[in-house]
GUTOR-147722 format. One record per residue: x, y, z of N, C-alpha, C in turn; residue number from 1; residue in one letter. Coordinates in pm, whole numbers, plus 50000, padded with zeros to 5 digits. Layout:
! residues N
+-------+-------+-------+-------+-------+-------+-------+-------+-------+-----+------+
:   n.x :   n.y :   n.z :  ca.x :  ca.y :  ca.z :   c.x :   c.y :   c.z : pos : code :
+-------+-------+-------+-------+-------+-------+-------+-------+-------+-----+------+
:     X :     Y :     Z :     X :     Y :     Z :     X :     Y :     Z : NUM :    A :
...
+-------+-------+-------+-------+-------+-------+-------+-------+-------+-----+------+
***
This chain:
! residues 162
+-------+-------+-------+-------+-------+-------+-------+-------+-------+-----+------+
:   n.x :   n.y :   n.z :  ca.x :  ca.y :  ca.z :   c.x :   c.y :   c.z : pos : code :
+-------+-------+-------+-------+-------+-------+-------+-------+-------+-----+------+
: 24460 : 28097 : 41270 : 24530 : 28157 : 41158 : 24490 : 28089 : 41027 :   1 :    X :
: 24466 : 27965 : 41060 : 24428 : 27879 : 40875 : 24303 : 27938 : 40846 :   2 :    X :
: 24207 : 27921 : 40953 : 24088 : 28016 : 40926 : 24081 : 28104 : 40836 :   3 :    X :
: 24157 : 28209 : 40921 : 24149 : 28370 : 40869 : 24240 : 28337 : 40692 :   4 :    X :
: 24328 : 28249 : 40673 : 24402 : 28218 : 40559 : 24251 : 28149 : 40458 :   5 :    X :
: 24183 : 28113 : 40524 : 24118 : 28022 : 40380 : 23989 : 28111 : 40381 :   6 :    X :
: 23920 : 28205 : 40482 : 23859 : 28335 : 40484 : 23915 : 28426 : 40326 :   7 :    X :
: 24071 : 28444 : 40346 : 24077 : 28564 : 40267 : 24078 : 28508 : 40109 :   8 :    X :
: 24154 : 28349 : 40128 : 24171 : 28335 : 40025 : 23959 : 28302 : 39919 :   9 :    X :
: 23911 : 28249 : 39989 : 23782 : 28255 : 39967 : 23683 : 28411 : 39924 :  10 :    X :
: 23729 : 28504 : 39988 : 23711 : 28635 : 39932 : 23787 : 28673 : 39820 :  11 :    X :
: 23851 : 28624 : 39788 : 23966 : 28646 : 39653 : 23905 : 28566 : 39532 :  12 :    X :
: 23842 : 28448 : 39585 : 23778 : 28344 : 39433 : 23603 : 28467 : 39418 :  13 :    X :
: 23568 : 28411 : 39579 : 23450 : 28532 : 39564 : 23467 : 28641 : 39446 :  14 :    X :
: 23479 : 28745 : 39500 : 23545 : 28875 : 39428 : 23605 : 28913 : 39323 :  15 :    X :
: 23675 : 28808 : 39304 : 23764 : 28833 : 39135 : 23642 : 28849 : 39002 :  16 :    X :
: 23725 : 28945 : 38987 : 23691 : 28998 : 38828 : 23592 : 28883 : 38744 :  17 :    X :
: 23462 : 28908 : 38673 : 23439 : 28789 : 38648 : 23504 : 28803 : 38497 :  18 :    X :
: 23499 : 28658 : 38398 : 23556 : 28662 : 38288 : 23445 : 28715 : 38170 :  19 :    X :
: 23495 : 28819 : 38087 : 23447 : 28830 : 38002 : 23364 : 28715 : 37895 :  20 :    X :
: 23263 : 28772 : 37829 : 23193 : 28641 : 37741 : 23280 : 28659 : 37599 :  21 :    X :
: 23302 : 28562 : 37509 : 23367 : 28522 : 37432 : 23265 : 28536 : 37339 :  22 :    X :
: 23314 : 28565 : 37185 : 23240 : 28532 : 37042 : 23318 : 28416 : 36987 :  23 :    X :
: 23250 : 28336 : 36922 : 23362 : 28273 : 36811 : 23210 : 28267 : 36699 :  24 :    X :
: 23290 : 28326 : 36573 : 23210 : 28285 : 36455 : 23207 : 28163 : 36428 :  25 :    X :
: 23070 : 28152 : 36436 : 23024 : 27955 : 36346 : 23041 : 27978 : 36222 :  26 :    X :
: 22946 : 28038 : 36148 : 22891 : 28079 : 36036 : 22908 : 28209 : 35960 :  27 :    X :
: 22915 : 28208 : 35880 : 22892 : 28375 : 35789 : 22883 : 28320 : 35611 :  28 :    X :
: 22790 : 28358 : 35579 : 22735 : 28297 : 35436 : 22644 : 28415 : 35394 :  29 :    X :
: 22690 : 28495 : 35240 : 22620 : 28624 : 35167 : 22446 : 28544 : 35134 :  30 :    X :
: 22347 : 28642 : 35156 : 22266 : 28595 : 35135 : 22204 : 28692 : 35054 :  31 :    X :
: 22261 : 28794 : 34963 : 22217 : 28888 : 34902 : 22308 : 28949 : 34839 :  32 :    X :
: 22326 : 29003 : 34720 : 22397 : 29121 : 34654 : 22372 : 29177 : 34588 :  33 :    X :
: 22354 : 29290 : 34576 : 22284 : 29412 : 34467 : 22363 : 29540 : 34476 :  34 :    X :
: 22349 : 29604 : 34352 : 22443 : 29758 : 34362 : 22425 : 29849 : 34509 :  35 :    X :
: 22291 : 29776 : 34524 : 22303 : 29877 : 34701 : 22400 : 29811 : 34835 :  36 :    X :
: 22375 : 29687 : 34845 : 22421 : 29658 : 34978 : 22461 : 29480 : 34933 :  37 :    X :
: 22509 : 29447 : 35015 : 22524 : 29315 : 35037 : 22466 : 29232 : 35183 :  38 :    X :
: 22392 : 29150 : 35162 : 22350 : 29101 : 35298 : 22465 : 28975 : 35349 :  39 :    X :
: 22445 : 28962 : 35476 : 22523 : 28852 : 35508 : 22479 : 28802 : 35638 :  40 :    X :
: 22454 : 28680 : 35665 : 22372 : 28638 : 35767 : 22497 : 28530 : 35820 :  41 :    X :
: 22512 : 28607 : 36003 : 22628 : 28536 : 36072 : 22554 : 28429 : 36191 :  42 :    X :
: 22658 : 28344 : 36186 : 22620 : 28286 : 36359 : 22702 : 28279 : 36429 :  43 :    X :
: 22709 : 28321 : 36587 : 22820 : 28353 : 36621 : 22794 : 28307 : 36731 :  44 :    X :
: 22893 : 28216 : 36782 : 22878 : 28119 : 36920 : 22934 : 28193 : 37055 :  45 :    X :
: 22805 : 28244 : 37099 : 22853 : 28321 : 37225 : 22881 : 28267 : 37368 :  46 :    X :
: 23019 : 28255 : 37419 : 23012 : 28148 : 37543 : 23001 : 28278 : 37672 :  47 :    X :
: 22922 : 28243 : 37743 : 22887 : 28294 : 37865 : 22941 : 28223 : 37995 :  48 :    X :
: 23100 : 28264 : 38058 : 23124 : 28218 : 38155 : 23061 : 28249 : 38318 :  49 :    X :
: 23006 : 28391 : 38269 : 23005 : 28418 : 38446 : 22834 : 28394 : 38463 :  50 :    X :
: 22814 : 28406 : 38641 : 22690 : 28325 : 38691 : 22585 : 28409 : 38656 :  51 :    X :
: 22576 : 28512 : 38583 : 22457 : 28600 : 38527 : 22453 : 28605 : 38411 :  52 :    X :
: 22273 : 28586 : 38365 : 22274 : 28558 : 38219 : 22287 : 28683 : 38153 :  53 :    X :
: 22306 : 28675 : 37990 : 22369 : 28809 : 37926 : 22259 : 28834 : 37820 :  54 :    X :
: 22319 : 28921 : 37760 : 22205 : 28963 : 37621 : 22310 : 29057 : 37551 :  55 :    X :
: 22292 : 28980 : 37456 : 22357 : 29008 : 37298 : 22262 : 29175 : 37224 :  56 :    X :
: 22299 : 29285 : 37279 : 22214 : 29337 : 37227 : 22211 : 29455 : 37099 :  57 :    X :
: 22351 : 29401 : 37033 : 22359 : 29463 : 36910 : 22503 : 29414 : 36852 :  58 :    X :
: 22513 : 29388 : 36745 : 22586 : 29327 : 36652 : 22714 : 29452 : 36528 :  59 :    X :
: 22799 : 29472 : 36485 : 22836 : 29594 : 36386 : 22962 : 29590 : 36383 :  60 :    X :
: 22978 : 29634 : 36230 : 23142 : 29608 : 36253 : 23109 : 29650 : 36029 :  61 :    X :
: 23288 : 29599 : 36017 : 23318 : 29701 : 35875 : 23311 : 29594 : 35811 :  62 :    X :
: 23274 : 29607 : 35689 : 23278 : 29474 : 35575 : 23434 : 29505 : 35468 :  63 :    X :
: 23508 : 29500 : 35454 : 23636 : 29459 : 35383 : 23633 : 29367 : 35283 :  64 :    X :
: 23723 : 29390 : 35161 : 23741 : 29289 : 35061 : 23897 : 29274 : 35014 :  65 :    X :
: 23900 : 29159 : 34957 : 24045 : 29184 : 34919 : 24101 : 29224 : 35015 :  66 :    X :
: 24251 : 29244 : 34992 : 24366 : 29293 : 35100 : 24305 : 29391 : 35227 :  67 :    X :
: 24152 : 29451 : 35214 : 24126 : 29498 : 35313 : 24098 : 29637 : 35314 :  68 :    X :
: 24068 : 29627 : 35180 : 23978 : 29795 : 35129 : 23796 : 29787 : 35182 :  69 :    X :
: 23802 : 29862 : 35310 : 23670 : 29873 : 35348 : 23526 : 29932 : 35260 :  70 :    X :
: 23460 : 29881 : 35248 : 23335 : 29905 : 35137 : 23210 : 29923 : 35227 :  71 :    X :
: 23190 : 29933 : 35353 : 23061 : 29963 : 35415 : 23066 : 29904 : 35580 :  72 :    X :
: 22990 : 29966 : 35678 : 22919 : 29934 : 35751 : 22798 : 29875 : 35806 :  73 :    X :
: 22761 : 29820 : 35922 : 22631 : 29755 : 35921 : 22656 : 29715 : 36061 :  74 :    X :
: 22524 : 29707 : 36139 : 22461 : 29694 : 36255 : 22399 : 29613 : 36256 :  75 :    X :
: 22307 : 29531 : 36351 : 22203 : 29460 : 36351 : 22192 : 29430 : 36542 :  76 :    X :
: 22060 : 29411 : 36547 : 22022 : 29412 : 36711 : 21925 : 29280 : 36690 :  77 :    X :
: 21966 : 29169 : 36692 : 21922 : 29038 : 36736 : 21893 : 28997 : 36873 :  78 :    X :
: 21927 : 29052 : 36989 : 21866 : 29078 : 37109 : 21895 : 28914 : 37185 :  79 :    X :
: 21961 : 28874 : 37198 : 21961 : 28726 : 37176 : 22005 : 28667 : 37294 :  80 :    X :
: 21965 : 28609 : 37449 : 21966 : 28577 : 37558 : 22087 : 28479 : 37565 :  81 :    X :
: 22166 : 28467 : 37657 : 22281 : 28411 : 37672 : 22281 : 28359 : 37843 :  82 :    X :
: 22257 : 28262 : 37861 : 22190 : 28190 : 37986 : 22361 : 28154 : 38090 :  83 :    X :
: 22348 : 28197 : 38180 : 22465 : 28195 : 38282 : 22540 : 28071 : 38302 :  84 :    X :
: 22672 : 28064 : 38236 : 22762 : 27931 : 38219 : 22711 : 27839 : 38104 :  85 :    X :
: 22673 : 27924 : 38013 : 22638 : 27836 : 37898 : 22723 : 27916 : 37754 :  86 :    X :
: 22692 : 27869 : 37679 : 22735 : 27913 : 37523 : 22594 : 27854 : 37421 :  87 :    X :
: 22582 : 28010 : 37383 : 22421 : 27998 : 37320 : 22472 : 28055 : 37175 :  88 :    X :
: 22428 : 28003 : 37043 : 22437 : 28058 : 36883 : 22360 : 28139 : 36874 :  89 :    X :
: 22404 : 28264 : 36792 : 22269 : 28375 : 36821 : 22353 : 28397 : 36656 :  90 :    X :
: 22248 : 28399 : 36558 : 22166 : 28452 : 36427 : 22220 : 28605 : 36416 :  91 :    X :
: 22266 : 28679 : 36313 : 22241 : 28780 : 36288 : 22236 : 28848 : 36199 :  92 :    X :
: 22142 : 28885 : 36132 : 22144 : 28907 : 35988 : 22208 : 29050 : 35947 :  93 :    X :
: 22281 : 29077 : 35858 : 22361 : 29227 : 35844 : 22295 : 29283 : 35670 :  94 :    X :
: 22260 : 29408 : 35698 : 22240 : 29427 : 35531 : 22374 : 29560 : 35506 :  95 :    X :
: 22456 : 29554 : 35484 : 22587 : 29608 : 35440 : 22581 : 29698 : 35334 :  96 :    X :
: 22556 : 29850 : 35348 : 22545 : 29962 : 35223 : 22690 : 29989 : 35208 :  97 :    X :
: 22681 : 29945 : 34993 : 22803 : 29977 : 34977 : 22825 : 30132 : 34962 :  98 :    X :
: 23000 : 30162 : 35052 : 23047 : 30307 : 35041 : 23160 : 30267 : 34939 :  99 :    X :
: 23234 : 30165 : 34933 : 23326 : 30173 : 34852 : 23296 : 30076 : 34719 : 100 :    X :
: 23195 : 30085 : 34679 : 23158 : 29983 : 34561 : 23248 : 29964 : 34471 : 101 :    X :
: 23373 : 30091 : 34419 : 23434 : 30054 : 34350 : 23547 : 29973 : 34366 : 102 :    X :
: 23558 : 29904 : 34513 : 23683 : 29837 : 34546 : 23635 : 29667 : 34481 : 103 :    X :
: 23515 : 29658 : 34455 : 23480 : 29556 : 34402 : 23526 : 29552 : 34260 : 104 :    X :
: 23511 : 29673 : 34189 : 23525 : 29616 : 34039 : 23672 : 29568 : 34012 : 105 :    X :
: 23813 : 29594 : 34082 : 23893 : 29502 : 34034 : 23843 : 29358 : 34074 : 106 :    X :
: 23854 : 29359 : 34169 : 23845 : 29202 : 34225 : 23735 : 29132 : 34106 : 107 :    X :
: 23629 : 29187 : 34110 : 23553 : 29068 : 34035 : 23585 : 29006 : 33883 : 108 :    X :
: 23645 : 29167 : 33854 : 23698 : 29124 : 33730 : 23845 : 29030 : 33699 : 109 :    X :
: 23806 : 28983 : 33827 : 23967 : 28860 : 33819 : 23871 : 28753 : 33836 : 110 :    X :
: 23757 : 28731 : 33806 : 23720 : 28631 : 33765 : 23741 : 28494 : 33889 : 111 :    X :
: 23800 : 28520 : 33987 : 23813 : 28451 : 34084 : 23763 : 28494 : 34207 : 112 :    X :
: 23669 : 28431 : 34321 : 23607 : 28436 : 34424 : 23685 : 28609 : 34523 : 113 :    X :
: 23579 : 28683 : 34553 : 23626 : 28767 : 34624 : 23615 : 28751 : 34780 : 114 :    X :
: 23728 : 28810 : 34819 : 23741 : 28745 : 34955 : 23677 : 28851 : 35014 : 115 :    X :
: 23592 : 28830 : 35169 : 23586 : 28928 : 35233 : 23629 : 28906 : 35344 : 116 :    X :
: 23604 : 28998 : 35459 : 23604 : 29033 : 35599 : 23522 : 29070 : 35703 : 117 :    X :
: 23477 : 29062 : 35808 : 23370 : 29160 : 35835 : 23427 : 29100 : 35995 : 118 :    X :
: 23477 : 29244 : 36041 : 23526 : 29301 : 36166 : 23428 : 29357 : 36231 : 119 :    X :
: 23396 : 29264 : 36321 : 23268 : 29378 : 36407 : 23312 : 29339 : 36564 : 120 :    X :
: 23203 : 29381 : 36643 : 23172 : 29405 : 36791 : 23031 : 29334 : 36819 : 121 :    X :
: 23030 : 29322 : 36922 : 22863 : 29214 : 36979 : 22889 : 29295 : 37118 : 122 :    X :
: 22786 : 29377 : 37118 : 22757 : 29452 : 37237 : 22659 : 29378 : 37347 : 123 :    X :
: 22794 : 29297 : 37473 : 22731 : 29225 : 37499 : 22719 : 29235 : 37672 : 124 :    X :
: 22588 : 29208 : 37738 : 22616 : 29274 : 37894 : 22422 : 29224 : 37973 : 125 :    X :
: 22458 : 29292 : 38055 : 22286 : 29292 : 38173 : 22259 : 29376 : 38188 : 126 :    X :
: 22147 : 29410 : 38268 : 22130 : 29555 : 38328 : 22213 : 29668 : 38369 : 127 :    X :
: 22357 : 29671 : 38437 : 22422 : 29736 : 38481 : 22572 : 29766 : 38365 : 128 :    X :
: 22591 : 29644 : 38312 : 22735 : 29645 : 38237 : 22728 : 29564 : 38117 : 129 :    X :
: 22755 : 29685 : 38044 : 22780 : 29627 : 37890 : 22982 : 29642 : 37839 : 130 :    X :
: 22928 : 29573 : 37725 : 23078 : 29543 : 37697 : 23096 : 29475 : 37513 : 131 :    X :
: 23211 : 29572 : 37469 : 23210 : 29541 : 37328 : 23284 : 29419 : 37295 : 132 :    X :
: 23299 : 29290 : 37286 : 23334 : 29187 : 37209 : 23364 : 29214 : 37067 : 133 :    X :
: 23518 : 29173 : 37070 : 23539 : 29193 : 36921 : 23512 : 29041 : 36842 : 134 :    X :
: 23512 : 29043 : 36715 : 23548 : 28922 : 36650 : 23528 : 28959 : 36479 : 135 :    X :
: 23599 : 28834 : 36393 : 23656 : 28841 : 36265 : 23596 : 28749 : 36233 : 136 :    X :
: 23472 : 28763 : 36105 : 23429 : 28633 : 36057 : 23471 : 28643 : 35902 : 137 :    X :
: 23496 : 28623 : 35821 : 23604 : 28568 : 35660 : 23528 : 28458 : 35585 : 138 :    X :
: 23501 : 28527 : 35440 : 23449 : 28428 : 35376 : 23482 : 28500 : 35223 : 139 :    X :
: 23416 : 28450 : 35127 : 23410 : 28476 : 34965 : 23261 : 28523 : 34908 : 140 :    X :
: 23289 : 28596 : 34838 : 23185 : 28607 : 34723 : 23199 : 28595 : 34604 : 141 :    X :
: 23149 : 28465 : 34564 : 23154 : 28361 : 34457 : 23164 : 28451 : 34327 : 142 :    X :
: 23194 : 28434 : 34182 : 23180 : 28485 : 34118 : 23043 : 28480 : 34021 : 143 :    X :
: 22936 : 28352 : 34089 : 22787 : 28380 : 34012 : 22699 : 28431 : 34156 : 144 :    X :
: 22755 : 28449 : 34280 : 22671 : 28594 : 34342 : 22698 : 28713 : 34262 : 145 :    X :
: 22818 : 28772 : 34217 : 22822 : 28895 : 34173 : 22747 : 28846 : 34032 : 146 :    X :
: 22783 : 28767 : 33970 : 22679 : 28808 : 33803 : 22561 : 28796 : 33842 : 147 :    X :
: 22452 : 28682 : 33944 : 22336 : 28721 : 33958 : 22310 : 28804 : 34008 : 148 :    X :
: 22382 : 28885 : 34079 : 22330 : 29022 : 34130 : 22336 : 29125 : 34015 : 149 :    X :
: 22385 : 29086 : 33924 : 22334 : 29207 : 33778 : 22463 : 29271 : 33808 : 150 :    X :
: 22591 : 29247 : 33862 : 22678 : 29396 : 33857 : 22728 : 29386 : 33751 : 151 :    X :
: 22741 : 29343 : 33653 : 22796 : 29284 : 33501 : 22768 : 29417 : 33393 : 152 :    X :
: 22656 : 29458 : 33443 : 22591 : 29585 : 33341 : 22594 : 29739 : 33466 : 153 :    X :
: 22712 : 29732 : 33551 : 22683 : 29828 : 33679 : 22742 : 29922 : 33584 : 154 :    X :
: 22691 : 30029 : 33501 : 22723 : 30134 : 33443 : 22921 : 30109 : 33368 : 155 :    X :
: 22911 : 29959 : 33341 : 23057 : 29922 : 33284 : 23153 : 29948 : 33384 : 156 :    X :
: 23119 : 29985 : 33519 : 23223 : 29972 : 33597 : 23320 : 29853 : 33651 : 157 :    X :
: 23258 : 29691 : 33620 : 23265 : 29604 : 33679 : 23290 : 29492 : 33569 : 158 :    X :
: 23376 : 29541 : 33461 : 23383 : 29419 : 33365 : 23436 : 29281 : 33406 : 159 :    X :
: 23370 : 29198 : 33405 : 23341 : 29054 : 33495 : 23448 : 28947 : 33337 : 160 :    X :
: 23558 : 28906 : 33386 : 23612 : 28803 : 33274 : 23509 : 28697 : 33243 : 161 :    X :
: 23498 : 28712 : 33111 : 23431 : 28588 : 33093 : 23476 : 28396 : 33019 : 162 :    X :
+-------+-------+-------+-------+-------+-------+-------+-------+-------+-----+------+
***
């Protein structure tokens, strides 16, 4: 009977569900801004619990400012190997086309750092099973990214305090 008891219970550790892989943002720092898009280059610490290695094979999610007025989308496929029971940093660079450009011109014109957001997914899996990972990476855009990016003269939409 202990047998057949440490049999089933051994098919139960076997068998169970394995655990999903985890994101946690390292990094997220603007590396670009212009009336078209904003770039932003993330690193995002992917932990890989179960015994098969994974692949990171696409990155996307909404860029937000302020209280959380969405201004664009963006993708990126960094392709990025995730080795079985490990946690690997995988790079991903985003170039972000603005849809709501005008949610910027209050903010900047407060003369104080604009906050952002960027809510995405890491489409992450093997051959057979993929799976969307959410995660929230949060940062600012300084107020001499927006004047070197020229939005100062953006058709007077964006009067910047001086």
């Amino acid at each position: 009977m202990k047998k057949l008891w440490i049999a089933g219970a051994f098919c139960l550790i076997a068998c169970s569900k394995p655990e999903p892989p985890r994101i946690t943002p390292h990094s997220a720092r603007v590396t670009a801004l212009t009336p078209l898009a904003i770039g932003i280059a993330l690193e995002l610490d992917v932990e890989n619990k179960s015994p098969y290695p994974l692949v990171v094979q696409e990155v996307s999610g909404t860029l937000k400012l302020g209280a959380g007025q969405e201004v664009g989308r963006a993708r990126s496929e960094p392709k990025g190997n995730v080795p079985a029971r490990a946690t690997t940093r995988l790079p991903a660079e985003l170039s972000v086309p603005w849809t709501g450009l005008g949610a910027l011109a209050p903010l900047a014109a407060s003369g104080k750092p604009v906050p952002y957001s960027f809510e995405g997914t890491a489409k992450v899996g093997g051959a057979k099973l993929n799976l969307d990972v959410p995660f929230t990476v949060k940062g600012e855009i300084t107020q001499q990214q927006i004047l070197q990016a020229g939005l100062r003269g953006l058709g007077g939409m964006i009067p910047l305090a001086q």
